[in-house]
C-alpha positions in Angstrom: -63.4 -66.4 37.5 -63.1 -66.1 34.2 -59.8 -63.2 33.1 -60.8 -63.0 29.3 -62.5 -59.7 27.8 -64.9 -60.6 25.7 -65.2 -58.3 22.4 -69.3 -58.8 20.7 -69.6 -58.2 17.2 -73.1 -57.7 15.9 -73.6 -58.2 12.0 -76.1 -56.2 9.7 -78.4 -59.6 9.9 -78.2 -59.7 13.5 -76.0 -62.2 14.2 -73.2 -61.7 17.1 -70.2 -62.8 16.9 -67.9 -63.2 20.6 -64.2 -62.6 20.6 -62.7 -63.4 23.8 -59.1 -61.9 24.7 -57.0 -62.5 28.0 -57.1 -59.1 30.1 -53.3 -58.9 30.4 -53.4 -59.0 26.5 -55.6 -56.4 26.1 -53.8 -54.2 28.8 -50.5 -54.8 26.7 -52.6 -53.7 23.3 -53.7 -50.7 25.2 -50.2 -49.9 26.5 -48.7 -50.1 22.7 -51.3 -48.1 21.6 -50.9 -46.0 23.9 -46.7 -45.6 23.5 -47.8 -45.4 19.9 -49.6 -42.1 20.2 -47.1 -40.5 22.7 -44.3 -41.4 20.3 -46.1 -40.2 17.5 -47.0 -36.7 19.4 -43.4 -36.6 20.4 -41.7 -37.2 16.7 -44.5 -34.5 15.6 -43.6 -31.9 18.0 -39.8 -32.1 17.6 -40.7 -32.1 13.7 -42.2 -28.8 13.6 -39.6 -27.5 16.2 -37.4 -28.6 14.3 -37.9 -26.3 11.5 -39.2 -23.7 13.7 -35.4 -23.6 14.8 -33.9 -23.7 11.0 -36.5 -21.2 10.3 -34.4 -19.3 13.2 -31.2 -20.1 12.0 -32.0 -18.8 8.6 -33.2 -15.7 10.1 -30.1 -15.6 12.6 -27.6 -16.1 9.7 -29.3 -13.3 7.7 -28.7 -10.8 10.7 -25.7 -12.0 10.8 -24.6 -11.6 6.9 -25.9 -8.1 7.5 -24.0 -6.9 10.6 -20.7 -8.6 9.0 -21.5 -6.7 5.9 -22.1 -3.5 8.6 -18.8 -4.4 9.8 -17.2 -4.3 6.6 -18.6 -1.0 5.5 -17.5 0.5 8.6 -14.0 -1.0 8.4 -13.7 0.7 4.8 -15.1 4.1 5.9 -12.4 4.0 8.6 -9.7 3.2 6.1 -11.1 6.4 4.2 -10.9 8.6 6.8 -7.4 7.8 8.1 -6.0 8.2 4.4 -7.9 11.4 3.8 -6.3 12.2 7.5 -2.6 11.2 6.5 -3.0 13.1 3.0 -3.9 16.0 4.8 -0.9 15.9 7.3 0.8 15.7 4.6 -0.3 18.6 2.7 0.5 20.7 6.3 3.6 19.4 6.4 4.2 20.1 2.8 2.6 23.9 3.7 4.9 24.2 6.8 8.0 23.1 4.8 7.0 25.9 1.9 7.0 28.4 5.0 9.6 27.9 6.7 11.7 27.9 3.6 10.2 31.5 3.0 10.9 32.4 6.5 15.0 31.2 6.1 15.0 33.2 3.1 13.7 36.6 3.9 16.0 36.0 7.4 18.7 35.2 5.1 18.1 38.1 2.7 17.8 40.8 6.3 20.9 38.9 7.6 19.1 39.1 11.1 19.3 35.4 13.4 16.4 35.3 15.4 16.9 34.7 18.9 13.5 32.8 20.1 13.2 31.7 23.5 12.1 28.3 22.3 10.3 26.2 25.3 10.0 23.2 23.9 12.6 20.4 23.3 14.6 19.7 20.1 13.5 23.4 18.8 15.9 25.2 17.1 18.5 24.7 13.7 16.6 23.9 10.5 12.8 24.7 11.0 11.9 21.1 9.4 14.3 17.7 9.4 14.3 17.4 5.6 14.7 13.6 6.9 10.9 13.5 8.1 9.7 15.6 4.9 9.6 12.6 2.4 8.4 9.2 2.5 5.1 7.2 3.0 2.8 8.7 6.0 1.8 5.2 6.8 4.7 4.0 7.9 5.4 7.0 10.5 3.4 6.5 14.2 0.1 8.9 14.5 1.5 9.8 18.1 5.1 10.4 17.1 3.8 12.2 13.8 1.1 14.3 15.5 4.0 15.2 17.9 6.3 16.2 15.4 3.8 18.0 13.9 3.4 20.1 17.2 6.8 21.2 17.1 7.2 21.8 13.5 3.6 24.3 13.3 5.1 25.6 17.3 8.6 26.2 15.7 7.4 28.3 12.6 4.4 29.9 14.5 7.4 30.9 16.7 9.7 32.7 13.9 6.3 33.7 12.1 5.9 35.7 14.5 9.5 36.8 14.4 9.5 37.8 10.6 5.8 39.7 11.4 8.0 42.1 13.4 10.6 43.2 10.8 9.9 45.9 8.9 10.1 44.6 5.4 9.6 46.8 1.6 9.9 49.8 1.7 7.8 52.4 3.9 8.0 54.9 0.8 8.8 54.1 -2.7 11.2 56.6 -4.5 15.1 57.5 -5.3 18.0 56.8 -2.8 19.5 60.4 -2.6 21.8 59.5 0.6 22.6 55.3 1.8 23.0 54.4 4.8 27.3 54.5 5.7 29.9 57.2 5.8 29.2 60.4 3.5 30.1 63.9 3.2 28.0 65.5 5.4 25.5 68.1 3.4 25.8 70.4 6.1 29.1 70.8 7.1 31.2 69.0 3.9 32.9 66.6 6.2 33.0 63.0 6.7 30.3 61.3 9.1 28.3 58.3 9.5 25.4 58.5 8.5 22.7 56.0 9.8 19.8 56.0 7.7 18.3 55.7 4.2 17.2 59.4 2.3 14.6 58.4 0.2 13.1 61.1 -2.2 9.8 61.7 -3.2 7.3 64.7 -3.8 6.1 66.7 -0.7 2.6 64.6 1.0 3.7 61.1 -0.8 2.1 58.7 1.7 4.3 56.9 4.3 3.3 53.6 5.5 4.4 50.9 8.4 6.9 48.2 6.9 5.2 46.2 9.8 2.8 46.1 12.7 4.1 47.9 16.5 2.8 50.9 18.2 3.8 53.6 18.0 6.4 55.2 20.6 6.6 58.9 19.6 5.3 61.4 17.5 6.7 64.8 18.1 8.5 67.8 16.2 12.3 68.6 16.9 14.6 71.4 14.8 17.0 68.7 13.9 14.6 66.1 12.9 10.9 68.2 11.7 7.9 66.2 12.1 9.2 62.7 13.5 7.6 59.1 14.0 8.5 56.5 16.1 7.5 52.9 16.0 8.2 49.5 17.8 7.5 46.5 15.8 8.8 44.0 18.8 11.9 42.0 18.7 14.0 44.9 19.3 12.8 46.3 15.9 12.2 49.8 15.9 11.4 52.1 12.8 12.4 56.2 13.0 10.8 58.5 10.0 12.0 62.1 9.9 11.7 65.3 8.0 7.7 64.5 7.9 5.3 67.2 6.3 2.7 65.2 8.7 2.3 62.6 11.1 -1.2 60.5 10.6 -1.0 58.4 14.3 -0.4 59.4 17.6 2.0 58.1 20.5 0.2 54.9 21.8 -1.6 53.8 18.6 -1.3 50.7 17.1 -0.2 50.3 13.4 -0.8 47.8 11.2 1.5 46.8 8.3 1.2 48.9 5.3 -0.9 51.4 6.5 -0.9 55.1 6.2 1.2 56.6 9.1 2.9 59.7 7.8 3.0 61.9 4.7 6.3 62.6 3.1 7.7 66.5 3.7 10.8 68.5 4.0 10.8 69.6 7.8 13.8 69.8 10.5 16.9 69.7 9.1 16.7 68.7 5.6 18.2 70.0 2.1 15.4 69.1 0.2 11.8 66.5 0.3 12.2 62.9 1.2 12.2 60.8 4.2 15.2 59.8 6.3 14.5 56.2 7.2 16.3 54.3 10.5 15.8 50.9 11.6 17.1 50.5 14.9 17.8 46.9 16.4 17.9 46.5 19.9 18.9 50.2 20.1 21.5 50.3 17.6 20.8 51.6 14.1 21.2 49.1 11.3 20.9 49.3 7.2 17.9 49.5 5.8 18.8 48.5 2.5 18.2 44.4 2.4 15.0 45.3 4.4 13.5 47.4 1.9 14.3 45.3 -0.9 13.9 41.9 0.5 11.3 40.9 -2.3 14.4 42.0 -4.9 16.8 40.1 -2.8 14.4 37.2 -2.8 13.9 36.9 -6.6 17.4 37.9 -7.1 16.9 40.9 -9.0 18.5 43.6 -6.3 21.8 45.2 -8.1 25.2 43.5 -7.7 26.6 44.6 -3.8 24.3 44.0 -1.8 24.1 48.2 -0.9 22.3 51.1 -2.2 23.6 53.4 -4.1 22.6 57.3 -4.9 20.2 57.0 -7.5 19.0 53.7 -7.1 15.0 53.5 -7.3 13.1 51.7 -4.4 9.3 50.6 -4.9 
């Protein structure tokens, strides 16, 4: 049996033409053509996924570029905040500083020390560390400055609320006619203590509170006339005799600076004005550096540190 293929050829004239070929020949043409074609499928197809996948990578490295630029933005906008955050600790530190240098000043100028049941640690002495005052912000721990911040705005809140309970200026402006100390008394011509300020002014010259309190009596007695009586808290309390007219009532609560009396000549009195008492915790103390703490302060009370007959207070 004959094992050759036999290819025919067939020319334009007619003629054809035999081309014999071994079968195992032709199967091993077929084969190469086949593993031809599959090759050539295979080499195309990882061709265009091949650039299917740079065309991902491009697109991948884009995204990319853009969340690392997202990054960066937010990384600077973070940066901002926490500066703007440590400038403004600073500036309430600064502000707290400024305060409590007021407060030591108008408690200097009263010569009063505070007694504050403080409840938190490391309260008390200087209202700021000057130490911690100065210096780069960066440098100091947000946890350790937040908490020293706490006890800095607890510590002046604190005597804040001290120096809202003296009674500071004075509750009538006018001329010291009697200071507080011994004197002759007007009444009898002997020596005695006497424990207020005499303030003069015209008859219905309006009275105000040196400070907030409620006030603890209003009433009428021969000795004293028409009387007020007012605790501020703290052991400050405020007594105004010789009133033409009282303008609260027992209970009320006064605000500092307003209206509470009108000046008069009632009770024992040798002539208009308003005798003035501060009493701290129950004993009567000079009003003097109280009504002129803002003098004091700028340093333009007289030379003594008391008052003296004549002396004008405003």
């Amino acid at each position: 049996m004959d094992s050759r293929i036999h290819f025919l050829v067939t020319s334009a004239r007619g003629k054809t033409r035999s081309f014999p070929m071994r079968t195992r020949r032709v199967w091993t043409l077929g084969f190469i053509a086949v593993a031809l074609v599959v090759f050539s499928a295979v080499g195309w197809w990882a061709a265009v996924e091949n650039v299917a996948l740079r065309a991902k990578n491009v697109v991948i490295d884009y995204r990319l570029a853009a969340v690392k630029e997202k990054h960066r933005q937010v990384l600077a906008v973070v940066a901002k905040q926490e500066e703007q955050h440590r400038t403004q600790l600073g500036s309430v530190m600064q502000e707290l500083q400024q305060r409590s240098e007021v407060i030591e000043s108008i408690i200097s100028a009263v010569g009063i020390t505070p007694e504050i049941d403080d409840e938190r640690d490391n309260i008390g002495g200087s209202f700021i560390e000057r130490d911690n005052i100065g210096g780069p912000f960066v440098e100091l721990g947000t946890e350790s400055f937040t908490e020293s911040l706490k006890d800095v705005t607890f510590r002046v809140d604190r005597h804040l609320d001290f120096v809202n309970s003296l009674p500071l200026g004075t509750p009538v402006p006018g001329t010291v006619t009697s200071p507080f100390g011994w004197r002759q008394d007007p009444f009898y011509g002997r020596p005695a203590f006497h424990s207020s300020l005499d303030i003069h002014n015209r008859v219905g010259t309006r009275i105000r509170a040196p400070a907030a309190g409620r006030v603890i009596t209003s009433s009428y007695t021969r000795y004293n006339g028409n009387y007020l009586k007012i605790d501020h808290g703290h052991d400050f309390k405020t007594i105004y005799l010789h009133l033409q007219k009282s303008l609260v009532r027992a209970g009320e609560l006064v605000e500092r600076g307003q209206d509470i009396a009108l000046l008069g000549n009632t009770g024992r009195s040798t002539g208009p004005h308003l005798c003035y008492t501060i009493l701290h915790k129950g004993k009567p103390i000079d009003p003097y550096p109280f009504v002129m703490v803002v003098a004091v302060l700028n340093g333009t009370a007289p030379a003594g540190g008391v008052a003296r007959r004549g002396q004008q207070v405003h």
